[in-house]
N, C-alpha and C positions, 0 to 999 in steps of 0.2 A: 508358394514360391519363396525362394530366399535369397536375401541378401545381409549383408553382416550378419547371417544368423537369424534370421528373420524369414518367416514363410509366410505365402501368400493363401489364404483362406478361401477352398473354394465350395461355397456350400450355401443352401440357404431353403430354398421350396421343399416340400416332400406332397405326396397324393400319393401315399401307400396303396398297390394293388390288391393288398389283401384286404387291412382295412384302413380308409381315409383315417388321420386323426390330426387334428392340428399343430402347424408347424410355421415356422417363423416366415416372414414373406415381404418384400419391398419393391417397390420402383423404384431404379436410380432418376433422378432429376437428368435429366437430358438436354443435349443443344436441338438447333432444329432437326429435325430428320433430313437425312440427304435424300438428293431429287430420285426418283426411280425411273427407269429407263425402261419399253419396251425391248427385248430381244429379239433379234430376226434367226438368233442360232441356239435358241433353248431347246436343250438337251432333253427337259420334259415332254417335250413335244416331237413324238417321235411316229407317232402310227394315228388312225383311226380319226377320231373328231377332236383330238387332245389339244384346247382352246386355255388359254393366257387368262383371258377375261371373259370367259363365256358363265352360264348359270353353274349356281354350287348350293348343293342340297337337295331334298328330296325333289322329286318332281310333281309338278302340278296335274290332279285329272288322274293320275295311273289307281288303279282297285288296290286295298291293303293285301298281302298274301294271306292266303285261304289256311294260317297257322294258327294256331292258340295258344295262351301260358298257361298253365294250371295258379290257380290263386291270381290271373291278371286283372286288372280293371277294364282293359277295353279301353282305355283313354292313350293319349297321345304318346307317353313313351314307351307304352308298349309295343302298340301300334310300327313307333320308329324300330324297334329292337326284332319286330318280327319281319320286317320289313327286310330285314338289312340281313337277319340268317337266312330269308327263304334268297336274297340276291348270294349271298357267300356260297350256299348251298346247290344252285344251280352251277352257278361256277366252277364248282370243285366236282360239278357230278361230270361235267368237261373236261376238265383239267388234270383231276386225280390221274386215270387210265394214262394219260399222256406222259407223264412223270413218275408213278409210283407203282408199287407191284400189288398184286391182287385187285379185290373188289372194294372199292370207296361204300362207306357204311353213314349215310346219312347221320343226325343226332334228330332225332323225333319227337323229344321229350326236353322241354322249357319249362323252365318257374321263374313266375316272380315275386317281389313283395315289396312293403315299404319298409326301409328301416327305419324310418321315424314313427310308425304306429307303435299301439300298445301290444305288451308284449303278447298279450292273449290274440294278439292277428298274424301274430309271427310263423312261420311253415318249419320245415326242416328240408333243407339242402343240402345234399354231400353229408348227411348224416349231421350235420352241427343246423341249431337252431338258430333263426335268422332275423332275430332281435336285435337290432341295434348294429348288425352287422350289411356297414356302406360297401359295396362289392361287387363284381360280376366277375363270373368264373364258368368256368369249365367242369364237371366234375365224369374223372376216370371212370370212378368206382361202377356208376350205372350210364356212362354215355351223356351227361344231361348237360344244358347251360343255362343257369340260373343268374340274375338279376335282379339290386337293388332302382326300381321304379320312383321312389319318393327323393330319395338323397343322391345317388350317385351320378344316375344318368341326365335326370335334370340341370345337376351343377355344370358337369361335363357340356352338358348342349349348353347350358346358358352363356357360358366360359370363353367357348371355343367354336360353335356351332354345331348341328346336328351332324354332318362329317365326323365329327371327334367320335360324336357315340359309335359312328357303322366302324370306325379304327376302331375302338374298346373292343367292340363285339366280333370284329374281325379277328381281332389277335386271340381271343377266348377259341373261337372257334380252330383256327391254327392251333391249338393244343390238341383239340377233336381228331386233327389230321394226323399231328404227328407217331403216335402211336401206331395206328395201322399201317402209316404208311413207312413204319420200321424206320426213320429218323433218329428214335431216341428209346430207350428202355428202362427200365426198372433203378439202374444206376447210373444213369447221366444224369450228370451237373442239372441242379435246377436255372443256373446263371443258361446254360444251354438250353433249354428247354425252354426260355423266356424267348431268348434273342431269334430261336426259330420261328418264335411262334410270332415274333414282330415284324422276321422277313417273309412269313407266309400273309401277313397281314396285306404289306406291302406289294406282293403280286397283287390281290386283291382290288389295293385302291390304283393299281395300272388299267386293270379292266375298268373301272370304274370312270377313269380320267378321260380313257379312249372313247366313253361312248356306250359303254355295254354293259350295263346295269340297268335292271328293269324300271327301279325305283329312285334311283338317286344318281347326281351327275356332281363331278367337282374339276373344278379347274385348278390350272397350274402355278397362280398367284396365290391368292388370300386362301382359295379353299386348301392346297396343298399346306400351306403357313400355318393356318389354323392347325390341321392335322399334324404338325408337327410341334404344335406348341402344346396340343396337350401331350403329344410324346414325352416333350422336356418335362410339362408339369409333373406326369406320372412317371417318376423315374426314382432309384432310388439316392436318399438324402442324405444315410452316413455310409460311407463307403465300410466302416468296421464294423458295422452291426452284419454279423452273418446269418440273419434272416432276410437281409436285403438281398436278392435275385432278381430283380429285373437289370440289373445294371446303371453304369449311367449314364445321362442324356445323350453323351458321344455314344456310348455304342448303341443306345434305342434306337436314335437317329440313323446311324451306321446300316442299322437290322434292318429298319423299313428302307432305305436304300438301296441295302443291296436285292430285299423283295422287288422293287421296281424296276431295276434296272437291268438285275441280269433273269427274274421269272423264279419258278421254282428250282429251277436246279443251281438256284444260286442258296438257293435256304437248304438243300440238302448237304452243303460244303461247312454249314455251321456247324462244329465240334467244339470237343473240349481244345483240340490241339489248332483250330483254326485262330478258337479266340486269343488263347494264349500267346500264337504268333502275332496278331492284329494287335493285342495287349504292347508286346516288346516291352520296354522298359517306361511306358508311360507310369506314373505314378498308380496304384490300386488302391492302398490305405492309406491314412493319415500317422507321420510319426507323432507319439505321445506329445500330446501338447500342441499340435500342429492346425487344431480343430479350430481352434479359437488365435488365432495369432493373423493379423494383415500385415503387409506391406503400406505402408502410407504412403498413398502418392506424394513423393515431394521430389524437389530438383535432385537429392543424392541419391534417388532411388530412378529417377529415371536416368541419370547419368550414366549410376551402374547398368542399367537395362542396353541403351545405347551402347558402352563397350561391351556388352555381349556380342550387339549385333553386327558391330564392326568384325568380329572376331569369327560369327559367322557367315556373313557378307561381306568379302574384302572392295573395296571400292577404290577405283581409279585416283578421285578427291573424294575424300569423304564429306559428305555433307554440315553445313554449320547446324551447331542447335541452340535454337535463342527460347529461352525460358519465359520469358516476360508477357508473351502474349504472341496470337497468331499472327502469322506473314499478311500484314495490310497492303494495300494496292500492290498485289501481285500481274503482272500485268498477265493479259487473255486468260485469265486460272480465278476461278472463283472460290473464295477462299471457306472452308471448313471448319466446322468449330466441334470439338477443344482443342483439336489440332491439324496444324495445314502444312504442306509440304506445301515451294513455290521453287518451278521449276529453274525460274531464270536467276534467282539470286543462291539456288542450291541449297535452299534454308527448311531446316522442320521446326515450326516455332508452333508454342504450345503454352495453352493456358493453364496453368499448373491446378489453380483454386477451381475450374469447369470441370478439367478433368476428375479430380479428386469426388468429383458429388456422380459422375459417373459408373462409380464404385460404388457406391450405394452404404447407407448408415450400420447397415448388420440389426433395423428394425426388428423387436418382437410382433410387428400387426400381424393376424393370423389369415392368409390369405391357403389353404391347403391344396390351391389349384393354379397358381402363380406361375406362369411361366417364365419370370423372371430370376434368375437365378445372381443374388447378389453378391460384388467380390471385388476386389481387387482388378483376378487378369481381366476383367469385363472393359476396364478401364486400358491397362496396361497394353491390351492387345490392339487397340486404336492407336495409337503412341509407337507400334512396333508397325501398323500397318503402313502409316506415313512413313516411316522411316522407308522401307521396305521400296515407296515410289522412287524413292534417292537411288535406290540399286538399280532399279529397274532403268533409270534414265542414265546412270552412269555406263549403264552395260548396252546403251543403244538404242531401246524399249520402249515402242510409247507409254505414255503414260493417262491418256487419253481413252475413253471407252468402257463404259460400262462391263461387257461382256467380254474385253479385251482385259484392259489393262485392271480393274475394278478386283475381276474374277481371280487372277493370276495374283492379288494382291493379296488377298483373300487366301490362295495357294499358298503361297510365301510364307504367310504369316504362321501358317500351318508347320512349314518346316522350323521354323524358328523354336515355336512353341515344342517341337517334340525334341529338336535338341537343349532345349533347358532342362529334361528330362535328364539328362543322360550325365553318368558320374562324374563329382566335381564340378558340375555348371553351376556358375554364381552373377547371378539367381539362377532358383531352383523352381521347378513345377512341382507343385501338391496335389495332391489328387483333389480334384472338384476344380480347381483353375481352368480345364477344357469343357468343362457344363457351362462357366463362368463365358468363357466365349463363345458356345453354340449360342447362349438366351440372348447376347449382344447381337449377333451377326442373325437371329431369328427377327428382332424386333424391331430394329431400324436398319442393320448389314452397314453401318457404316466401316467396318474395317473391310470390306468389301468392295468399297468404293473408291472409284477413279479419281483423279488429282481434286478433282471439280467438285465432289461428293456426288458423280453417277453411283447407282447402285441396279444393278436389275432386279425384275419386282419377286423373283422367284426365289422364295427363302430356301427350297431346296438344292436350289443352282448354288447358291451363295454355299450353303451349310458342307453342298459337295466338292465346293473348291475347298475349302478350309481342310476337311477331312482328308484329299487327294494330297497335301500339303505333309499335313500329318502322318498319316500311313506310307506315303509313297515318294517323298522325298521331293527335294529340285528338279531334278531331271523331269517329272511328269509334270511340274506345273508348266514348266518351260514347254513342253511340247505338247498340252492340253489346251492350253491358253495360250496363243499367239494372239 
């Protein structure tokens, strides 16, 4: 993003799909977290036994499935990996005929290996030998899906929980699908060919949520969150390297979204020409130079932020903004840290030096599975969500409610964010400033949160108002979120 000429950096984790390799990684220093609020109107919760807080992970007592790896150990993660295609694969032996044309063709044939053994233990997968190579894939050539057992999937479970891995393995397998079931061919986009195979993933963990998984159960909190934070981890890190094809975390997040929410025939609408439009003019590359340059939180940079936002929220009175520190004894409004909207005095006050470590150091520690994504907007988009309560109350709105006003804040915030996109906005969005905000709104959701810091506990409730913001303008936060 920019201002005087100055753009906001958004970039930072990588867990390359192909192979893991080390990459820069931080936690910003954080205020408290804001409180999280049960939902009585989550969206994830829509059919079958699909529970808030109920168990997440494998299940206790059930038989391993009756599969095998060639070159497995018969220990634990394989065990988890085979567990999770013999559940994908009953599902899809359902679900293919329902959705696609012809006959659904099993994949019968698994490997694994360790990539940290000697090379003399190493197999050959997809034709390339599997030395050193951290991975799990899919491969065309002979139907197969293969898996690193020692390095990848371990990390993944330890990271993020065992859910993460049945996402990995789910999305591998949604490449299995997409082929027969005539999706994609020989020349579509790899960037396509990712994002199917994250919305086929996403059908996947609906089944899964509802109840209807032989072996493993997730719920619609933490287990959902987890699964979306290795989404973020695994996504890719420089937007100009054109071997990056998964995308990034907005549209990973996006893909396993729209799997969920509208089934398969929502991952058959992914094209070259869907993404493209879903793209619009959000940032894609980094201009020369642009990689390495922040914004620094300071008072003349959030100033300028503020007459954006004026410019794109006109407001009755526009709200005061006091620098110095957040709105104390606010009355009935429990106030927010690093920045608080207080309804009765019309004030966004804000702690310039909290906010600032919110954005995080731009650390080398090597974290290559971080779902933290450090920057600038991580910061900025907190600063724009308080603001955002001022409209909301100017324009009649409560401001009150997790799932109300929280959510809708959340939305807003979204629309703001996609017109800084748009030519001649000063500031400017860069590409990776909307990863910068999903990892913020995944980890603690406070730009998601009510005057109060409500937040609800569903990182994908949260992640889907933001994107509904983004993609879909005012008009649908206003009428999604009352």
């Amino acid at each position: 993003m920019m201002t005087t000429r100055r753009r906001w950096f958004g970039a930072l984790t990588c867990a390359a799909a192909i192979v893991l390799t080390g990459c820069t990684a931080v936690t910003a220093d954080r205020a408290a977290a804001p409180d999280t609020v049960r939902s009585t109107e989550n969206q994830w919760e829509l059919a079958g036994s699909m529970t808030a807080s109920g168990p997440n992970g494998p299940r206790k007592g059930v038989p391993d499935a009756p599969l095998s790896a060639e070159n497995g150990d018969g220990g634990r993660i394989d065990k988890l990996a085979l567990n999770t295609i013999s559940d994908v694969q009953e599902f899809w032996t359902t679900e293919y005929p329902k959705n696609f044309p012809g006959t659904f063709k099993p994949v019968t044939r698994f490997l694994s290996w360790d990539a940290a053994a000697p090379k003399e233990q190493s197999i050959t997968f997809c034709k390339v030998d599997t030395y050193q190579v951290v991975n799990a894939a899919y491969c065309s050539g002979d139907h197969t899906i293969g898996w690193d057992r020692g390095v990848l999937l371990p990390s993944v479970a330890k990271k993020f929980g065992d859910m993460a891995v049945v996402m990995v393995l789910a999305h591998e397998y949604g490449h299995a699908i997409q082929g027969q079931a005539k999706l994609a061919g020989f020349f579509t986009p790899a960037l396509v060919l990712e994002q199917q195979a994250d919305c086929l993933a996403g059908v996947f963990l609906r089944h899964v949520a509802e109840g209807n998984s032989a072996h493993f159960t997730l719920n619609t909190t933490d287990g959902l969150n987890a699964v979306l934070g290795a989404t973020v981890a695994i996504r890719d890190q420089d937007p100009n390297d054109p071997k990056n094809t998964h995308g990034s975390a907005f549209e990973r997040v996006t893909a396993v979204q729209i799997g969920y929410t509208d089934g398969a025939q929502g991952c058959k609408k992914i094209t070259r020409q869907e993404i493209s439009k879903r793209r619009g003019g959000l940032p894609k590359t980094f201009v020369p130079g642009e990689e390495y340059e922040q914004l620094p939180v300071s008072v003349a940079s959030l100033t300028s932020v503020s007459q954006a936002l004026a410019t794109v929220f006109p407001t009755t009175i526009p709200p005061q903004l006091d620098y110095s520190g957040v709105v104390r004894n606010c009355p009935n409004t429990t106030t927010t840290q690093p920045v608080s909207y207080c309804p009765s005095a019309n004030k966004v006050g804000t702690e310039v030096s909290a906010l600032a470590k919110r954005a995080g150091t731009m650390s080398k520690a090597e974290d290559p599975l971080s779902a933290m994504v450090d920057g600038d907007y991580n910061a900025y988009v907190v600063f724009v969500s308080r603001y955002v309560l001022a409209v909301q109350q100017d324009r009649k709105l409560t401001v009150t409610g997790a799932e109300t006003a929280g959510l809708r804040t959340a939305c807003l915030s979204g629309v703001f964010t996609t017109r800084l996109s748009e030519p001649g906005s000063d500031p400017r969005l860069s590409a990776g400033d909307l990863d910068e905000a999903v990892s913020g709104l995944l980890a603690d959701g406070l730009a998601a949160s009510d005057v109060n810091g409500k937040v609800v506990p569903s990182g994908f409730a949260r992640l889907e108002a933001f994107r509904t913001g983004v993609l879909d303008g005012e008009d649908a936060c206003m009428a999604r979120y009352r």
